[in-house]
N, C-alpha and C positions, 0 to 999 in steps of 0.2 A: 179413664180407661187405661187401665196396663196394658204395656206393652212388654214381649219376652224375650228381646235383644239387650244388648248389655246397656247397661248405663252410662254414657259418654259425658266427659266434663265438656268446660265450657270451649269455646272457638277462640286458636289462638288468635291473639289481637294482631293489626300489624304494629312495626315498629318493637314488636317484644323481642329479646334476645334469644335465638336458640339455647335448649338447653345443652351443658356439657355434659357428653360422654364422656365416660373415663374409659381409657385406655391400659387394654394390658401392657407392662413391660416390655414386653416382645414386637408389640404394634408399635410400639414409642420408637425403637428403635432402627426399625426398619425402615429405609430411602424412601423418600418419597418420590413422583415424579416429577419433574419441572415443567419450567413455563416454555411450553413447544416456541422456536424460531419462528418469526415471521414468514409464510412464504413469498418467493425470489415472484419477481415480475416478471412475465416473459421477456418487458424490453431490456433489464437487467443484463439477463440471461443471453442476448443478442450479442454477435461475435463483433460485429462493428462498435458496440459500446467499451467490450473488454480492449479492442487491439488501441480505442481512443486512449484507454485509461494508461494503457502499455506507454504510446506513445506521450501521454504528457509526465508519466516515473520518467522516462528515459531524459525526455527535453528537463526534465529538472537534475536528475542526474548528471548529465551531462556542463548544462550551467552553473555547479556548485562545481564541477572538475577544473571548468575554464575559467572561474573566478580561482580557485586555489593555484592555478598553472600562471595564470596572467599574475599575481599576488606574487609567490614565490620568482617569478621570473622578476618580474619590477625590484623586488628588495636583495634579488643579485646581483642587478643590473645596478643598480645604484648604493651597494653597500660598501663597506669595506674591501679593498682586494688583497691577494693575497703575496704581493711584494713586501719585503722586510725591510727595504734600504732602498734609498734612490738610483735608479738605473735611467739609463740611455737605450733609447729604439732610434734606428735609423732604417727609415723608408724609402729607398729608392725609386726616383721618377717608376709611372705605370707598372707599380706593382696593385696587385687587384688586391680586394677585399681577401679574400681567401688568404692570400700569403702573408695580409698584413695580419689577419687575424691568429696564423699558425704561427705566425713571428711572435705575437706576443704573448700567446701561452708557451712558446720553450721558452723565453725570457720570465717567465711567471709571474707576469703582470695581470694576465686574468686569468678565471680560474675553470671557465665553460665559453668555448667558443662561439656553439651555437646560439645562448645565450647574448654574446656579444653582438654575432650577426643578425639575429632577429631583433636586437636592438637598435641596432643601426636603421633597420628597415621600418622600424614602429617609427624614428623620429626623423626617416629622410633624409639620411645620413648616408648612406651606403653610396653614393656617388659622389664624396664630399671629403673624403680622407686625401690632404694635403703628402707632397714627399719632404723630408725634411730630416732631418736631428732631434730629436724630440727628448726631455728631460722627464721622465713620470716619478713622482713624489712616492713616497714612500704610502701601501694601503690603498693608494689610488682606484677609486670608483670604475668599473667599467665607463659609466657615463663620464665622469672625468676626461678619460682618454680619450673617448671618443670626441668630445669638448676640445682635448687640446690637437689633436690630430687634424681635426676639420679646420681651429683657428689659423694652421699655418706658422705658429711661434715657434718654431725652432730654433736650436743652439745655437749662438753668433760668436764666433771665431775671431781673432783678433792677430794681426800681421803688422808690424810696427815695421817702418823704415825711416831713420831718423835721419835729418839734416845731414846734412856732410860725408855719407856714402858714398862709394862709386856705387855708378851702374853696374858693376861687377858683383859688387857686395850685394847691391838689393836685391838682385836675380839670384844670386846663391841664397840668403832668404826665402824668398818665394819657392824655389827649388830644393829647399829641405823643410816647407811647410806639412805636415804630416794629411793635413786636413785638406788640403788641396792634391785636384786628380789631374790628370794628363802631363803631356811633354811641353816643353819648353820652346818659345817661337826659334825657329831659326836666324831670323834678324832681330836683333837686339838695336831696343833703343839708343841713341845716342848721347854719350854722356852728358850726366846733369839736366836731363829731358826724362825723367820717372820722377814724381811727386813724391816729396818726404810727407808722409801720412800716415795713419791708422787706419787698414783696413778692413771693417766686419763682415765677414761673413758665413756663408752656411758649408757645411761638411760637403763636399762632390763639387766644389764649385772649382770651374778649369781656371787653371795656370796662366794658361795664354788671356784670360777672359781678366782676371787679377793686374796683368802688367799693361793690358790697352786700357784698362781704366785709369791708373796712375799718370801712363803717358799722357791720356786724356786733360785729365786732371791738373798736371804741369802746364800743357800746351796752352791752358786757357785760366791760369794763375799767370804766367810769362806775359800773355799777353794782355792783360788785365792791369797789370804794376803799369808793364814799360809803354801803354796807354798814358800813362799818369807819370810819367817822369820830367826828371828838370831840363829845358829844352836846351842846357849849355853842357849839355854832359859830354863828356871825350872818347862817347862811344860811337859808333858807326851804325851798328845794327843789334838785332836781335840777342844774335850770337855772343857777340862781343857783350851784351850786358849781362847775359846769364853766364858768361865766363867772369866777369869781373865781380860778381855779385858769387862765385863758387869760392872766388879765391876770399872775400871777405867772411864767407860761412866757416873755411878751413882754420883761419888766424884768430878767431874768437867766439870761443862760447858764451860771452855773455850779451844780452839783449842790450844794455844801458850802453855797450859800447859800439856795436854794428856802424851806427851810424859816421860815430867818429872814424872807426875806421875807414871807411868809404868814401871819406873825405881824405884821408891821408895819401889812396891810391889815387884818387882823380885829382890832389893837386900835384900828383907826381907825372901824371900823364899828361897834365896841362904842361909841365914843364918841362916836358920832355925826358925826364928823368928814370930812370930803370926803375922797376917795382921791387925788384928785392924779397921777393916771396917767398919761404923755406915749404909751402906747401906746394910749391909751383919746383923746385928740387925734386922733391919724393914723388912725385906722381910722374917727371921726366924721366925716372931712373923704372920703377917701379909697376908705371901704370895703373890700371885700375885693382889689381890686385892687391894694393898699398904696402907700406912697408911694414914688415916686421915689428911686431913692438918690441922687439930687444936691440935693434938698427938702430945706432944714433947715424946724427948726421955726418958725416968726414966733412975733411978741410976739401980734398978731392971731389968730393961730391957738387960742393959749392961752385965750385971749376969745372965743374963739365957741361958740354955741351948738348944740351937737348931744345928741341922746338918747344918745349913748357918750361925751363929753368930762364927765368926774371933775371938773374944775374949775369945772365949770358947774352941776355937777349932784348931787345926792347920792345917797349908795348907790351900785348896782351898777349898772352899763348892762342894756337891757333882752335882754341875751345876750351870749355868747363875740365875743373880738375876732380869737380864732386859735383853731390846735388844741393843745390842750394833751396833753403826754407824760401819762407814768408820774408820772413823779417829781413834775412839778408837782401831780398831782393826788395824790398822796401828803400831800405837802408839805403842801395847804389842809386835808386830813381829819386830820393831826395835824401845827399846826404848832409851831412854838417857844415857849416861855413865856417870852418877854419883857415891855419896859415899852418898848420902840424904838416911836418914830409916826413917824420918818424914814429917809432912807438918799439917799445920793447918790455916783456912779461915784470909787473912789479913785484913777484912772489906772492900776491895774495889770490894770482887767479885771472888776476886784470891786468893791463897793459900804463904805461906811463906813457906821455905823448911829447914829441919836442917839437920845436919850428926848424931849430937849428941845427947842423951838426954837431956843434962843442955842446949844446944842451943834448944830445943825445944821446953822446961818448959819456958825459956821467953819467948817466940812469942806465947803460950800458956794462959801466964800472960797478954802478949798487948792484945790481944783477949781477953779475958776475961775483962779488962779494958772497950774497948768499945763496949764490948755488955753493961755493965754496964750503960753507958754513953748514948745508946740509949735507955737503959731502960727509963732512968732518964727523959731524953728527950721527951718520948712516954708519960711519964708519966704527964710532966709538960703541953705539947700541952692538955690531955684531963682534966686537973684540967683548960685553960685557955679555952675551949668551953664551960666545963661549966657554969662555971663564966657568960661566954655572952648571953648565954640561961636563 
């Protein structure tokens, strides 16, 4: 039977491919629409989820700022500084943090204060900064500083008062030391009772505080020796041994001969004999202020009478004419076992020793020869500058 509807082919299969439409030009060209956004969640969409999201930008924010701040602070804190050459800070007792730190940006040791001070406080520092003298190396680290500040090492000073001073002398020392502060005691110790020493120490440190250490220092050298002395000595006391041990310090600089000497004045006192001491002269005339080095001795001098002039007087003077060291005071507490009552300069520096008088009138006579001889000498060198002039 026909039917009068169109004729249809067959049913597509599945899996067959559509067929391709060709497109006008015009269709080809024209935008297509895209793939629509997913829609948002309502919980998305919820305010407490955006102010979380807020808040964990910011806490990240924030962490990347504090790690670059702590970063840049640590590699200032401990880099280079910006000193060019080595400089001196000096911190006086209960000065705070603040002024130590303003101190040493004008001195331009570093280079950010606050820097500094927050460093101090990261390492527990800040209650720890020492007073002192302080030496900062050239470039020196903030932490450096901060390192040498807390250690305490500061600059040590140095004050020499050498053997054979008066007590006049070493106080005028001490009294024109730059580095030491305050006034000068009113009592002054008594001569030959201040320590021949070197003494170190820090910038500010008192005057008065310098001369009771010394005193110190002697009092219990004095009495340490003449513990330990020879029980036939020809002295009486204390006194008497630190005077006779001043007047040995005065007549010889060298060590190898102290003791001799000290033998020569103790078999003079055993014998009763005057000492004959040209340092015991010049401190009778002079005092502690000593003599002039352009002063020779007079024949007058020799002759006159003072409580410390040996020639005049017997026994010991009524006290030290200097400070006497170690050694000299060594020397008097055990000296030599000789038979020498003399000695006089051999020109090399040292002294020649006699027993006798007539052995002592020659070596007297050799000495006397070439002082002569360098007269002569001194005298020929400035007639030949002249000449060349």
């Amino acid at each position: 039977m026909t039917s009068n509807t169109p004729e249809q082919g067959p049913a597509a299969q599945p899996g067959t491919p559509k067929p391709i439409v060709p497109k006008s030009a015009s269709d080809a060209l024209r935008p297509q629409a895209g793939t629509p956004p997913p829609r948002r969640s309502k919980q998305s969409r919820n305010q407490f989820v955006v102010f979380l999201n807020f808040m964990m930008s910011a806490i990240v924010l924030i962490t990347i700022t504090a790690f670059v701040v702590v970063w840049f602070g640590k590699q200032s804190f401990e880099g280079p500084g910006p000193l060019a050459a080595a400089d001196t800070i000096l911190i006086k007792p209960n000065t705070g943090v603040s002024e130590i730190t303003a101190l040493l940006e004008r001195k331009g040791m570093i280079s950010d204060g606050r820097i500094f001070r927050i460093g101090l406080r990261a390492h527990g520092q800040d209650g720890r900064l020492r007073a002192g003298e302080y030496e900062v190396k050239p470039q020196a680290s903030m932490r450096e500083i901060m390192d040498l500040l807390v250690s305490g090492k500061s600059i040590l000073h140095s004050l020499t008062i050498p053997e054979g001073l008066t007590v006049a002398q070493a106080l005028k020392r001490v009294a024109e030391s730059e580095e030491l502060e305050g006034e000068m005691p009113t009592e002054i110790p008594d001569e030959g009772w201040i320590a021949a020493d070197t003494v170190r120490f820090t910038r500010g440190m008192k005057r008065q505080d310098v001369i009771a250490r010394l005193t110190a220092d002697q009092k219990a050298l004095v009495e340490s020796v003449w513990a330990r002395r020879s029980p036939d000595l020809p002295v009486s006391d204390v006194n008497e041994f630190v005077t006779l041990a001043s007047i040995v310090e005065k007549e010889t600089g060298r060590a190898d001969e102290r003791s001799r000497v000290a033998s020569v004045f103790v078999n003079r006192l055993e014998r009763g004999m005057r000492l004959q001491s040209d340092p015991t002269i010049i401190y009778g005339i002079f005092g502690g202020e000593g003599k002039p080095a352009d002063r020779p001795i007079y024949r007058s001098d020799i002759d006159t009478p003072t409580p410390y002039n040996t020639y005049t007087i017997n026994g010991l003077p009524p006290g030290p004419i200097a400070i006497p060291g170690r050694a000299s005071l060594e020397a008097v507490a055990s000296p030599s076992r000789t038979e020498d009552l003399y000695f006089v300069a051999d020109g090399t520096g040292g002294h020649v020793f006699a027993s006798s008088l007539e052995e002592h009138n020659r070596n007297v006579a050799r000495w006397r020869q070439i002082e002569r001889q360098r007269a002569e000498a001194a005298a020929a060198a400035g007639e030949a500058e002249a000449a060349g002039d």
